[in-house]
Backbone as a chain_set.jsonl record, in Angstrom:
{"seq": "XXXXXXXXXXXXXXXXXXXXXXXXXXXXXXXXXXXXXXXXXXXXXXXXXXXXXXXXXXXXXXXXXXXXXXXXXXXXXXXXXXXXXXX", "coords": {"N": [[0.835, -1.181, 0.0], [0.599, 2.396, -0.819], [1.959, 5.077, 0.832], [1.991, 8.518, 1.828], [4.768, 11.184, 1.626], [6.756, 12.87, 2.694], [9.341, 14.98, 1.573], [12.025, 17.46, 2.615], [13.52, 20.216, 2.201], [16.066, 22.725, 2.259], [16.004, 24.783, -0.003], [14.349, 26.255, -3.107], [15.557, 25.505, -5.236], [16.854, 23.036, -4.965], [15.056, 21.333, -4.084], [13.338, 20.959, -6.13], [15.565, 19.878, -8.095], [16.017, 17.488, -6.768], [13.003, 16.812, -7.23], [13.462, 16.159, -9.866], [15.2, 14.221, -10.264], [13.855, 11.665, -8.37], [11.57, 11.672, -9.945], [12.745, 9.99, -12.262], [13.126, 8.277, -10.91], [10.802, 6.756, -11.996], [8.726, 7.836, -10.241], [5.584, 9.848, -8.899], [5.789, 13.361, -7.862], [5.544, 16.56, -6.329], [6.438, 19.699, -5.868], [6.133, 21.707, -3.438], [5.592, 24.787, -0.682], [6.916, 23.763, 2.202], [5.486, 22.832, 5.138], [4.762, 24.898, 7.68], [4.74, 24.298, 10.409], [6.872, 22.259, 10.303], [8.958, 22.992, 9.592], [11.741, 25.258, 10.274], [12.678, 27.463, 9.178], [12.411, 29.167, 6.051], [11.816, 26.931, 3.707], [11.287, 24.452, 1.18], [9.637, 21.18, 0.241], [9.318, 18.235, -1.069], [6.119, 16.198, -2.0], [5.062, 12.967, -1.8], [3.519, 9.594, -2.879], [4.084, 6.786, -2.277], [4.86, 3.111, -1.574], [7.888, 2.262, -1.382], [9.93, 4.127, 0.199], [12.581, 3.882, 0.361], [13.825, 3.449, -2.126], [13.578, 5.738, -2.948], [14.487, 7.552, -1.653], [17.334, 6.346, -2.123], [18.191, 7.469, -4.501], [19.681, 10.206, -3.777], [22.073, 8.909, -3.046], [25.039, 9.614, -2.919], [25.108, 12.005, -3.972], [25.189, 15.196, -3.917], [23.84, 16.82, -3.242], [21.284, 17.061, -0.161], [18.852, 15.474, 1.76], [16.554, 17.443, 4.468], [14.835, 16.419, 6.113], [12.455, 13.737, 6.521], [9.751, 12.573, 6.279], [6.481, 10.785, 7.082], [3.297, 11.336, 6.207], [0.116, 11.489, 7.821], [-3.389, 11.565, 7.599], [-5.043, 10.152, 9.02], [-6.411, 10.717, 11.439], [-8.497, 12.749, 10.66], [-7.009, 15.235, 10.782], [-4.116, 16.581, 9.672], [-1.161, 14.73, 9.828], [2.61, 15.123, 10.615], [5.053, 12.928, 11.075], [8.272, 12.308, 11.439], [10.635, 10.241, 10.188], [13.072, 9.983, 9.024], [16.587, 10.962, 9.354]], "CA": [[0.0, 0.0, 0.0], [1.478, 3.53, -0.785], [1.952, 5.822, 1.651], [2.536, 9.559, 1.448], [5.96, 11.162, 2.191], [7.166, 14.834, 2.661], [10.791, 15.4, 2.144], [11.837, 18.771, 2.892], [14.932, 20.683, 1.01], [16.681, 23.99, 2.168], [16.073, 25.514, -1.193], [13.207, 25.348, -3.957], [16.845, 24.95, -6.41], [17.372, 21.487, -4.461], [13.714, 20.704, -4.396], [13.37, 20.839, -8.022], [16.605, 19.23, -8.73], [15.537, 16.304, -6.095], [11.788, 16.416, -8.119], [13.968, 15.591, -11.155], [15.8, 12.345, -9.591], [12.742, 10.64, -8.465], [10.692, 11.539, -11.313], [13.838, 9.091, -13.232], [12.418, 6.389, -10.914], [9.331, 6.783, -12.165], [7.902, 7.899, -8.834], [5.667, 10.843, -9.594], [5.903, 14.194, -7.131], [5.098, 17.456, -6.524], [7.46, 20.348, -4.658], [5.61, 22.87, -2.563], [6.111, 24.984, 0.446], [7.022, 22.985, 3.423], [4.64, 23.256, 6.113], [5.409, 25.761, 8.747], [4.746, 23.22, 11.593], [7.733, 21.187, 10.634], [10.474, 23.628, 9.251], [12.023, 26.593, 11.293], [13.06, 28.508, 7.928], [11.868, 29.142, 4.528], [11.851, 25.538, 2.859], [10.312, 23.709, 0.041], [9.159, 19.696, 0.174], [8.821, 17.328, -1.884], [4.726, 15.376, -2.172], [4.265, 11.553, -3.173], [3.101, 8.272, -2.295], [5.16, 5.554, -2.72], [5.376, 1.866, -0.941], [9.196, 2.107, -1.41], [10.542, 5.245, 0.475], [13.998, 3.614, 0.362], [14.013, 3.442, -2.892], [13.028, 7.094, -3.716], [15.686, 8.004, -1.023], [18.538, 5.973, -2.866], [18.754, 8.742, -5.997], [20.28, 10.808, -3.58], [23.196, 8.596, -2.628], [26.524, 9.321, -4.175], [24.528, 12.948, -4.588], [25.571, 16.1, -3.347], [22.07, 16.599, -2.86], [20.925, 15.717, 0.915], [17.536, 15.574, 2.377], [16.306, 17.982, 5.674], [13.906, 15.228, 6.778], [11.975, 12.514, 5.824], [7.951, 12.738, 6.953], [5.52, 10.438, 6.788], [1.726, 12.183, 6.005], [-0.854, 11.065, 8.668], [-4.469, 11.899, 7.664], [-5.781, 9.414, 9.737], [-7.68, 11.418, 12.627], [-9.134, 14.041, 9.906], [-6.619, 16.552, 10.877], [-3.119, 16.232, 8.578], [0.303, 14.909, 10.798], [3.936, 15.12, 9.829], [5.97, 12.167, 11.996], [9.545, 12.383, 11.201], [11.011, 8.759, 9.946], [14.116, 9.706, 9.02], [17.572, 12.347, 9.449]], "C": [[0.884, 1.251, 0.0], [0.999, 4.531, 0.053], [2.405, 7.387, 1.066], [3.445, 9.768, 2.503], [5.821, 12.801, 1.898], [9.04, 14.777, 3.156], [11.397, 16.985, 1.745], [13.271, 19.096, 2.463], [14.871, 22.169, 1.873], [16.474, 25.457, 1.233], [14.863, 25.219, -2.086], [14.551, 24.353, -4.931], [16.89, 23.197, -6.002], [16.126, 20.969, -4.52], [12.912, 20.243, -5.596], [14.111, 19.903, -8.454], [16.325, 17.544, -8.31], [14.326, 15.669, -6.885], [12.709, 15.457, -9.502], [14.225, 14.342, -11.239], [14.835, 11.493, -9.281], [11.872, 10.766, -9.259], [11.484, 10.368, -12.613], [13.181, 7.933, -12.725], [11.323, 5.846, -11.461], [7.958, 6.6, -11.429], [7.086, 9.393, -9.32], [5.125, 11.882, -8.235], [5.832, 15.056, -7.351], [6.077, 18.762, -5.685], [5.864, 21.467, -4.11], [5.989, 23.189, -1.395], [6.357, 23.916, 1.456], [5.999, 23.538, 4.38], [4.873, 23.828, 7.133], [6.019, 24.992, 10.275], [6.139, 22.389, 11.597], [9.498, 21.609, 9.803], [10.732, 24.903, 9.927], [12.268, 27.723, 10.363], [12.509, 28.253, 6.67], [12.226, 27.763, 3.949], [11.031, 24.753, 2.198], [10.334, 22.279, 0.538], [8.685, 19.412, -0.881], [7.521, 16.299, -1.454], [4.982, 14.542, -2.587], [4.123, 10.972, -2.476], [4.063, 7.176, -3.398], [4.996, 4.222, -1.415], [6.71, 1.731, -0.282], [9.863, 3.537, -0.932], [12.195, 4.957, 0.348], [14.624, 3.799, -0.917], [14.483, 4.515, -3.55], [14.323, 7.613, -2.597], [17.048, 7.644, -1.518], [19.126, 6.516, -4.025], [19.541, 9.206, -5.043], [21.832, 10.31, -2.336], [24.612, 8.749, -3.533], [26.277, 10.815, -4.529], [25.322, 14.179, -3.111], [24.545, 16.674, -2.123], [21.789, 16.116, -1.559], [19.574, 16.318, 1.539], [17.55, 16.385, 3.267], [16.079, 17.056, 6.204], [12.989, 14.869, 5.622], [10.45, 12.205, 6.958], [7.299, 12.032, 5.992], [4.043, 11.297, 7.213], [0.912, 11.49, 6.484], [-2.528, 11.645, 8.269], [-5.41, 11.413, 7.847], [-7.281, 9.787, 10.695], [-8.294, 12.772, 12.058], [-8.434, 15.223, 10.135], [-4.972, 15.875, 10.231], [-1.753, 16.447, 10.041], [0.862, 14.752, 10.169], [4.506, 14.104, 10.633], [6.694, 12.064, 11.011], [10.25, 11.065, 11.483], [11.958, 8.745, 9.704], [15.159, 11.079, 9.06], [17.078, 13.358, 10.12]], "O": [[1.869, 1.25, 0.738], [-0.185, 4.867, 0.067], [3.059, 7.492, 0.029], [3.452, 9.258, 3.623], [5.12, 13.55, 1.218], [9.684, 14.646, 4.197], [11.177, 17.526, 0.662], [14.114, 18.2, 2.403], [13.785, 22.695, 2.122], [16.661, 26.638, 1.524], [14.308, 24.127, -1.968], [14.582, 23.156, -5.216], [16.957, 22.312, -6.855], [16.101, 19.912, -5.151], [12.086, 19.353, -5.8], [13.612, 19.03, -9.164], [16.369, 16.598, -9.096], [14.32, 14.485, -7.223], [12.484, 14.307, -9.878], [13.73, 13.499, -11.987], [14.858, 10.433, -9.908], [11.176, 9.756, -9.365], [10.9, 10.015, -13.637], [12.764, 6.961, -13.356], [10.966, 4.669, -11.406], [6.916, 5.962, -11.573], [7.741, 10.142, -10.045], [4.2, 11.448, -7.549], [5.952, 15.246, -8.561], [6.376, 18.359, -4.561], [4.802, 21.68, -4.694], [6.644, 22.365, -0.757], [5.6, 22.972, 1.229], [5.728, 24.738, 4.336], [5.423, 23.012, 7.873], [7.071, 25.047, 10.912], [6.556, 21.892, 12.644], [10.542, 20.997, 9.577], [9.752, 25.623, 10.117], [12.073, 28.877, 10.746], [12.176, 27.124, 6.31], [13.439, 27.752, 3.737], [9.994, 24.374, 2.742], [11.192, 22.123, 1.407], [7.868, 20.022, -1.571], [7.805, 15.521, -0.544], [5.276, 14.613, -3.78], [4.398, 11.282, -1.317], [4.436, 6.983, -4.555], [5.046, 4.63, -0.255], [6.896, 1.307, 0.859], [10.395, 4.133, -1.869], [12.961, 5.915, 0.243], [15.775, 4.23, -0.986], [15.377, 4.546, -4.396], [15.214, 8.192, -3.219], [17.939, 8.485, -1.4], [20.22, 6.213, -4.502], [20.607, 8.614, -5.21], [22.365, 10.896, -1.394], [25.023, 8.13, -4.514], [27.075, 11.222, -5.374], [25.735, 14.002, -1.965], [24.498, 16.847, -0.905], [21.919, 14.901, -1.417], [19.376, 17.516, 1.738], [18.748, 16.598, 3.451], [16.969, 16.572, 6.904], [12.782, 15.299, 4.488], [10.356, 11.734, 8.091], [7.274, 12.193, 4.772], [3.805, 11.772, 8.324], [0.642, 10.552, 5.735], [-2.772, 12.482, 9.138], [-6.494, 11.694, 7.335], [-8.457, 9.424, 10.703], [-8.557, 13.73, 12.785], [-8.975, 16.279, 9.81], [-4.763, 14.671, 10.384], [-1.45, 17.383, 10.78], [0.506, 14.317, 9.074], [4.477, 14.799, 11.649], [6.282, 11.814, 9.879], [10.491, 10.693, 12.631], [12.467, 7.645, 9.918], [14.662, 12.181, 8.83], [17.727, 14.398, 10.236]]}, "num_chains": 1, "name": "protein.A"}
């Protein structure tokens, strides 16, 4: 079952560039603001659902490129959570 993910970038430049790399896996994502709740400074995130978060995290090995965090999307109890799964 695919889950949604929110990984969060420093920059839109890196958020874009990151969109690019998993769009190769043929994972398909969206950048937008980051959500205030779960970044202290101006920062973009990356949107998708995927099964395989490991997967979609493995473009950016060997990459200059490095994640903020790594949020799984809760919209379980009708109100939208961020829990923080990885870095």
């Amino acid at each position: 079952m695919k889950k949604e993910y929110l990984l969060t970038f420093s920059s839109f430049y890196k958020a874009k560039y990151a969109q690019e790399k998993i769009t190769e896996l043929g994972v398909r994502c969206t950048v937008k603001r980051a959500p205030s709740e779960i970044v202290t400074s101006c920062g973009y995130a990356i949107y998708l659902k995927t099964d395989d978060i490991n997967k979609v995290l493995s473009v950016f090995d060997g990459e200059i490129l490095s994640v903020k965090g790594v949020f799984i999307i809760d919209n379980s109890l009708g109100t939208t959570q961020y829990r923080r799964i990885a870095i």
